[in-house]
C-alpha positions in Angstrom: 183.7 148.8 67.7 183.2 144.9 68.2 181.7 145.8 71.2 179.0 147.9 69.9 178.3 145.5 67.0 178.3 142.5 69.3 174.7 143.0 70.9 173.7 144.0 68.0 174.4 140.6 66.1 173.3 138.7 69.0 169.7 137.1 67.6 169.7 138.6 64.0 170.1 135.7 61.3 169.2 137.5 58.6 172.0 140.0 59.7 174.4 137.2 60.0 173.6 136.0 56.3 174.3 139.0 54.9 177.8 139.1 56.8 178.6 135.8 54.9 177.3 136.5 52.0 179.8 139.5 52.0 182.7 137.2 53.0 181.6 135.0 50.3 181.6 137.8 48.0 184.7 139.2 48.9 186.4 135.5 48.5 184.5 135.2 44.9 185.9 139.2 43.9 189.7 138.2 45.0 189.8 134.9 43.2 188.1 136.9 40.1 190.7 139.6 40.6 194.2 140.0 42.4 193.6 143.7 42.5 190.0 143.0 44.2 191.4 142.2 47.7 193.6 145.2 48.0 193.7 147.7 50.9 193.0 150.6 48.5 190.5 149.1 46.5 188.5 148.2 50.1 189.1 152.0 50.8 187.8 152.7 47.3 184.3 150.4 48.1 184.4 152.1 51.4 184.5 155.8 50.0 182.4 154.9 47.1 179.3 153.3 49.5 178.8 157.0 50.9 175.6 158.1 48.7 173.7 154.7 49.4 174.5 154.7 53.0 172.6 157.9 53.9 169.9 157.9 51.8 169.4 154.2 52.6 169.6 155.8 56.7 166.1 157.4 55.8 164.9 154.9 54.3 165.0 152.6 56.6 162.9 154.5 59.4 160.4 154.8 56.7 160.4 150.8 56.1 159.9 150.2 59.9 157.0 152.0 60.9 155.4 149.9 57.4 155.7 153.0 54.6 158.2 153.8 51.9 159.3 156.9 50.5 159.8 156.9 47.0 160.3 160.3 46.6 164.3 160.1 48.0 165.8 160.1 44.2 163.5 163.1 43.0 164.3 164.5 46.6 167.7 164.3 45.8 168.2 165.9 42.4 166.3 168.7 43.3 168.2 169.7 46.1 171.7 168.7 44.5 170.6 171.5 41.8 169.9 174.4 44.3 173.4 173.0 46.3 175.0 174.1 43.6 173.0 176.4 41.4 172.5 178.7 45.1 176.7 178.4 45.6 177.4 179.5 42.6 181.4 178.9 43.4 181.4 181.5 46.0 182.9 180.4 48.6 180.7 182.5 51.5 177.0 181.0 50.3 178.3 177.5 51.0 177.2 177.3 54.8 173.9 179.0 54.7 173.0 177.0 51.1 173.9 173.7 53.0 172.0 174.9 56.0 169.2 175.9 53.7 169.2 172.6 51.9 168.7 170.3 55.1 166.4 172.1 56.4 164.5 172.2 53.3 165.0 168.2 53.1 163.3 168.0 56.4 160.6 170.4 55.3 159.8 168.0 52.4 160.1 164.9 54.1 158.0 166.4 57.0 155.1 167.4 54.3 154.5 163.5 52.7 154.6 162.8 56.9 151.8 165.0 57.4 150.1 163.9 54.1 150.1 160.3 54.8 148.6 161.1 58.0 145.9 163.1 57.1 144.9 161.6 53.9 145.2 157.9 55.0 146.5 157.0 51.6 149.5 154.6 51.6 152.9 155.9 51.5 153.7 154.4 48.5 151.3 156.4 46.4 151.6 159.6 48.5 155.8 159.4 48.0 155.0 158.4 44.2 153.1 161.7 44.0 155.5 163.9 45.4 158.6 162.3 43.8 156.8 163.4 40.7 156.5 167.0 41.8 159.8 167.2 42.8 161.4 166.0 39.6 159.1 168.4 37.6 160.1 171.0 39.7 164.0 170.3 39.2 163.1 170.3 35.7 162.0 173.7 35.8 165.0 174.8 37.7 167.2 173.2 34.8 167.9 170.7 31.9 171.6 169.9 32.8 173.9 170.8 35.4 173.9 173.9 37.0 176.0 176.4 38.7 179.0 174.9 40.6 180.9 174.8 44.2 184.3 175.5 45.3 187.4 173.8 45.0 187.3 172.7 48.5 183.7 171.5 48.6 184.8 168.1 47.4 186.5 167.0 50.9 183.0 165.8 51.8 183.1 163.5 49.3 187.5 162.8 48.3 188.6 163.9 51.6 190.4 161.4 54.6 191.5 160.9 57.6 194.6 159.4 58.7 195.0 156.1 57.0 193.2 156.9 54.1 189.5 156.8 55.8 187.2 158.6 53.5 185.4 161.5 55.9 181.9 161.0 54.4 181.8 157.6 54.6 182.8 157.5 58.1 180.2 160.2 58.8 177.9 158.1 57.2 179.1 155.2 59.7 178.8 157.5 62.6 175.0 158.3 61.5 174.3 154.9 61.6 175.5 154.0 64.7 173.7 156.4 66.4 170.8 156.0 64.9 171.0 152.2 65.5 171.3 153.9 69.4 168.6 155.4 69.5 166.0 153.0 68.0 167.4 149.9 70.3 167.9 152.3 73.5 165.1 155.2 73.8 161.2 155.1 73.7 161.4 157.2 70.5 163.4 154.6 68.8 160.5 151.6 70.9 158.0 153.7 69.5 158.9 153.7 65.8 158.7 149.9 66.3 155.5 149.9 67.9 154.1 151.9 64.9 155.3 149.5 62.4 154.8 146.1 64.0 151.3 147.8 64.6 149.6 150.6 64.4 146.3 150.2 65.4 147.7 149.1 69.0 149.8 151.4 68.8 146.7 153.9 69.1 145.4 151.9 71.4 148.1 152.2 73.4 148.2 156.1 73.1 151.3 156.2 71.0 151.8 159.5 68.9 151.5 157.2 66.0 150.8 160.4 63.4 153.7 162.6 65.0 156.2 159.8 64.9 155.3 158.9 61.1 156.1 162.7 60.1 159.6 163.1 62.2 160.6 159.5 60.3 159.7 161.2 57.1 161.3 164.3 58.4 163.9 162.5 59.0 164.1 160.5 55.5 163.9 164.1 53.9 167.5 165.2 55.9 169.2 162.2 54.9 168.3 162.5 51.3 169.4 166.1 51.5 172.5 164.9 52.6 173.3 162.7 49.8 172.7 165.4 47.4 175.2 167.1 49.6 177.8 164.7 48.9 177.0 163.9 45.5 177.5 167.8 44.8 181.0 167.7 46.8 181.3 164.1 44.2 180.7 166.1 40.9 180.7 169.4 41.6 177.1 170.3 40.5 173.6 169.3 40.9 171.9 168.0 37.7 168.0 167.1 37.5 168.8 163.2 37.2 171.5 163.1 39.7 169.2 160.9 42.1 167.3 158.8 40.0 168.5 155.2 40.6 168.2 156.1 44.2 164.7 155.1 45.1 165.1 151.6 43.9 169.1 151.4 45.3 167.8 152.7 48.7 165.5 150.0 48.8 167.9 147.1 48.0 170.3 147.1 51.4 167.5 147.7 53.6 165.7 144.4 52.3 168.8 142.6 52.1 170.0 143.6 55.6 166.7 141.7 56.9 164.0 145.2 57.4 160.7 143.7 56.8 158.6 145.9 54.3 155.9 145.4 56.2 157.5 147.3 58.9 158.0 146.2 62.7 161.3 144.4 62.0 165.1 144.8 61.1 167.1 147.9 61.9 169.6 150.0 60.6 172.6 147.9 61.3 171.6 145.3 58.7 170.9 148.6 56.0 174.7 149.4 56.9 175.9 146.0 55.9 173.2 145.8 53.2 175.1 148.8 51.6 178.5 146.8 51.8 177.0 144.0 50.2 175.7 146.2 47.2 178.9 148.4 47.3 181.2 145.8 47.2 178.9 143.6 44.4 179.3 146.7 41.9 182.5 146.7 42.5 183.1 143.3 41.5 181.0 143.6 38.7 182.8 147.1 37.8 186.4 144.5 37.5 184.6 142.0 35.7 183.5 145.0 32.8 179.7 144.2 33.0 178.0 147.7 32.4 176.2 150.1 34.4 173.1 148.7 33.2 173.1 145.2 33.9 174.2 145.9 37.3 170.6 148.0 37.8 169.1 144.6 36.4 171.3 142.3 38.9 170.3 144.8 41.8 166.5 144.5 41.0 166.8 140.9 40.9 168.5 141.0 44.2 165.4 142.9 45.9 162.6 140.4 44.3 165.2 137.3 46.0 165.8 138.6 49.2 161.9 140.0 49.4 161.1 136.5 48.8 163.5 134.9 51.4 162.2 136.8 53.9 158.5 136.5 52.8 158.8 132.7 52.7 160.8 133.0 56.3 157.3 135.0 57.4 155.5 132.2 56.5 157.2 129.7 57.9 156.9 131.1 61.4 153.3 131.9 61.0 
């Protein structure tokens, strides 16, 4: 593992800060607690960073070519309500629903690609647009939670390996890492760079600018479909709210892990440890009995500091 993280430390402050600032926050949550620093309460932060992880995944190819897609939370209720409403609890629908569901996750994030690029309007208010359609479609589809999965559905989200790994989390982990291959070792991954540092030389260049926008939508689409995946095998059924505090927690680690909004910089690496730092902060908060709510406050507050840092750091070199 070290040495796959190694060169992909080397020449990333911002990375590095985010590493200390977990270790900081790790030393903060064991002197706060004595049941903070356990082994299964690390497992428990591990299993429990699952959701953020892969939806965060998208997002981040959507921060680096200079877009956002806010549609991920609406994305994700939706789909968690035909996960389970379609399975029903029989046990023989579960692989074509899941099938079903990814690819319909790609179809959606592939359709605000193609809208951004033929409209030229901004991500934000194209993703805004559709989130809105989505929600009001899941909506439709129900009010509260709907049909249900099998007993064993939940090893995606409460199953391990030996030692106590939790298996989506260390798919999630997986994800990343190859992902994190593929931007830092193929011209797809150079290209999504180009795009976002930017994109008028990347046309000048002859880049598929437009086809590389939809496959990182595409691509943001899958992943969100994933989550709902897990969060079905979490609770057991889909419900029309299920992924609202996404789009603003899937924007939090990939800020913090140093991706620069306006695209160009950061990678997914930083997300991944971005999504420690969150996990393990909520967990913290969860043994010092603050509520639900102010964490959402304390996670907004996070985004607008390290937006800030990184703005100022912009200006600085400039």
């Amino acid at each position: 593992m070290s040495a796959v993280l190694i060169p992909l430390l080397r020449g990333r402050a911002g990375l590095l800060v985010v590493i200390a600032l977990l270790v900081l926050l790790f030393a903060v949550g064991a002197f706060a607690s004595d049941r903070f620093a356990t082994g299964g309460n690390i497992l428990n932060v591990y299993e429990q960073s699952t959701g953020l992880a892969l939806v965060s995944l998208g997002q981040t190819l959507t921060i680096l070519t200079g877009g956002i897609d806010l549609s991920v939370g609406s994305t994700i209720s939706l789909l968690s309500m035909l996960t389970s409403g379609l399975i029903d609890g029989k046990a023989e629908m579960v692989a074509p629903v899941l099938l079903g569901v990814l690819a319909l996750g790609l179809l959606i994030g592939a359709a605000n690609g193609v809208a951004i690029v033929l409209t030229g309007v901004h991500p934000l208010i194209v993703t805004l647009g559709t989130g809105a359609i989505l929600q009001g479609v899941a909506l439709l589809y129900g009010l509260g939670p709907v049909g249900g999965v099998p007993l064993e559905f939940d090893v995606f989200a409460y199953g391990t390996f030996a030692g106590g790994l939790s298996i989506g989390a260390t798919v999630a982990l997986a994800l990343f890492l190859l992902v994190s291959f593929v931007l830092n070792n193929t011209r797809t991954g150079r290209r999504v760079y180009a795009v976002g540092d930017d994109p008028h030389a990347a046309d000048l260049m002859g880049l598929p600018r437009r086809r590389i926008l939809v496959g990182v939508y595409a691509a943001s689409g899958f992943f969100a479909a994933l989550t709902a995946i897990y969060l079905v095998s979490r609770f057991s059924a889909g419900q029309p709210y299920t992924g609202a505090n996404y789009t603003l927690a899937s924007i939090t680690p990939v800020v913090v892990g140093g991706t620069m909004l306006a695209g160009g910089r950061g990678g997914v690496i930083g997300t991944l440890f971005g999504v420690y730092l969150v996990s393990l902060l909520n967990n913290m908060l969860n043994f010092l009995d603050i509520s639900s709510h102010w964490q959402l406050v304390i996670q907004g507050l996070v985004v607008i500091l390290a937006v800030s840092v990184y703005v100022e750091k912009q200006r600085g070199l400039a």
